[in-house]
C-alpha positions, 0 to 999 in steps of 0.5 A, spaced: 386 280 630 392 282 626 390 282 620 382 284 621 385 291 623 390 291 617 384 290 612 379 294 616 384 299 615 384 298 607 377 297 606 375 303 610 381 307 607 380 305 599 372 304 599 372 312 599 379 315 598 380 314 591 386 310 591 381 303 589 380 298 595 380 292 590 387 294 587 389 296 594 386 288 597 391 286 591 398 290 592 398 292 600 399 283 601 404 283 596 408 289 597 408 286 606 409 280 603 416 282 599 419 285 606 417 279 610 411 280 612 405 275 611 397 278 612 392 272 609 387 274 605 380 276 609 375 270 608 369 270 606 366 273 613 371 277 614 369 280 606 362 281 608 363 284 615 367 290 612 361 291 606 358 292 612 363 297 616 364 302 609 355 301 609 354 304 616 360 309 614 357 312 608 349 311 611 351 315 618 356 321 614 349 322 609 344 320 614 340 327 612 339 324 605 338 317 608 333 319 613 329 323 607 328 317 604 325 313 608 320 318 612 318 320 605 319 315 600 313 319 595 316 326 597 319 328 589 326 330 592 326 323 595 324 320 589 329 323 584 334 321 588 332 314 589 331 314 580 338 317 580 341 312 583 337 307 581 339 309 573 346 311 575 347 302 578 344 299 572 351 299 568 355 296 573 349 291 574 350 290 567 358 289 567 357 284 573 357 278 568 364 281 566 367 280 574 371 274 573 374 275 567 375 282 570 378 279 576 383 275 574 387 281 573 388 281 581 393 275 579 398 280 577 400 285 581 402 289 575 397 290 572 393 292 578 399 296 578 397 299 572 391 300 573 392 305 579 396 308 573 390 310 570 386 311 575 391 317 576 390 319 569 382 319 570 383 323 577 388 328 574 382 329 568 377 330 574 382 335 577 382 339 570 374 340 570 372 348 571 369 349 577 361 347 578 355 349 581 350 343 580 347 340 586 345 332 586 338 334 585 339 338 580 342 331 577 339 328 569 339 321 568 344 322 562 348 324 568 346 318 572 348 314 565 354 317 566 357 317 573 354 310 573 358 308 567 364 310 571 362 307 576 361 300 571 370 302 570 371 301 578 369 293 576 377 293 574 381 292 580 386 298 581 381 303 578 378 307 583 370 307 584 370 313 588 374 317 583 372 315 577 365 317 579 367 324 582 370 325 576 365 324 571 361 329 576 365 333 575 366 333 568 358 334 568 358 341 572 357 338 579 360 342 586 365 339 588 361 337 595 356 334 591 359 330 586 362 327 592 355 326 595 353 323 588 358 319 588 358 316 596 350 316 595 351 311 588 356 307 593 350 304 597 348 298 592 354 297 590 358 296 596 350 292 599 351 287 594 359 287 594 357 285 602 351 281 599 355 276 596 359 273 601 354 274 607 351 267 605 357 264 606 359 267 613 357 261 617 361 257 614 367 262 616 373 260 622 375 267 623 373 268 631 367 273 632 372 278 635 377 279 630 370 280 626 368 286 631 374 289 630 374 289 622 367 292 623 369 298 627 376 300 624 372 299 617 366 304 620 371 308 623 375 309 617 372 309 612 367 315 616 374 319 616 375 318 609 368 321 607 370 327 611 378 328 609 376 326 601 371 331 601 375 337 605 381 335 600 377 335 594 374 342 595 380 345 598 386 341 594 383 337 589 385 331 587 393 333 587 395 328 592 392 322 590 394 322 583 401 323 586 399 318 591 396 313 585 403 314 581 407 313 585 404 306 588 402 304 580 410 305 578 412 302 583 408 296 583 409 296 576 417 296 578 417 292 583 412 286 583 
């Protein structure tokens, strides 16, 4: 039960925070492992249920977008939006064969440590951008090229997938807000297909249906809360504290494992 809590709240928190959800699946175990505390890896059920409570936290936060399109999908705001984000998923689809190579960073914490580095460099080159005043509809496909590119990024674990792609709106001319929207919106069939990948296997799984409700709705929970104190930070603060925060955990990471 313990550890359904525990990456409940990491999946819930880093999905959306732009501190990176893989990179954090990788250090958080091995930073408790180095004072003694041992939280086994989340099976492939546990995996799919916490897709599934980030899934339900972005579709509630932006229910007005998701309700629009479902009620009318020939409605041309809808099917501009439906294009975008469509447009913005093809690079990281196209990056996916990529995955196993790329996963093999996860075997060193160090470089997952630098990564987040990085990461803190992508948010500070966000952080620097000119205000913008763009709206998600007034999104081109060049720019879902772009946001989708940066997104592709997020395959490296330790690269955030929500910072990246906020940056990369932010460069692009977009609000604040809306970048976040247009980088929460693009998560919806990455995080599915993430999810899809691991629900196949969920039957064969030994964690009890309990521990797997809690997961899902300290996920949800989370990971709602994280939209909204992302989103707030962003408009109000910037990125400033999470390129503290991804350099601290970086350097030491790199330092210490």
């Amino acid at each position: 039960m313990l550890d359904a809590v525990v990456w409940g709240l990491v999946q819930g928190l880093t999905e959306f925070l732009p501190i990176s959800s893989s990179g954090h699946l990788v250090l958080v175990p091995a930073f408790l492992a180095e004072v003694g505390i041992d939280v086994g890896d989340p099976d492939l059920a546990v995996t799919a249920v916490l897709h599934l409570g980030t899934l339900l936290a972005v579709l509630v936060y932006y229910r007005v977008d998701i309700v629009r399109v479902a009620r009318s999908p020939k409605d041309p705001r809808s099917r501009h939006l439906v294009k975008l984000i469509a447009i913005g998923t093809i690079p990281a689809v196209i990056g996916l064969p990529l995955r196993d190579l790329l996963e093999r960073i996860e075997e060193s914490p160090r470089l997952v440590g630098m990564a987040l580095v990085a990461t803190a460099a992508i948010l500070a080159i966000g952080n620097r951008s000119a205000d913008g005043t763009r709206a998600f509809e007034a999104g081109a496909p060049r720019d879902a090229v772009m946001i989708g590119l940066a997104q592709a990024s997020a395959l490296i674990p330790g690269i955030s997938r929500s910072g990246a792609t906020i940056s990369a709106a932010l460069l692009r001319g977009f609000d604040r807000a809306e970048a976040a929207r247009f980088s929460f919106l693009l998560a919806v069939p990455a995080i599915a297909g993430g999810g899809l990948i691991s629900v196949l296997d969920v039957s064969e799984s030994t964690t009890d249906a309990g521990s797997l409700v809690v997961g899902l709705f300290v996920a949800t929970v989370t990971g709602y809360a994280a939209i909204a104190v992302l989103i707030r930070l962003l408009v109000s603060r910037g990125f400033g504290p999470f390129v503290w925060y991804c350099s601290t955990v970086g350097v030491a990471a790199i330092a210490i494992l």
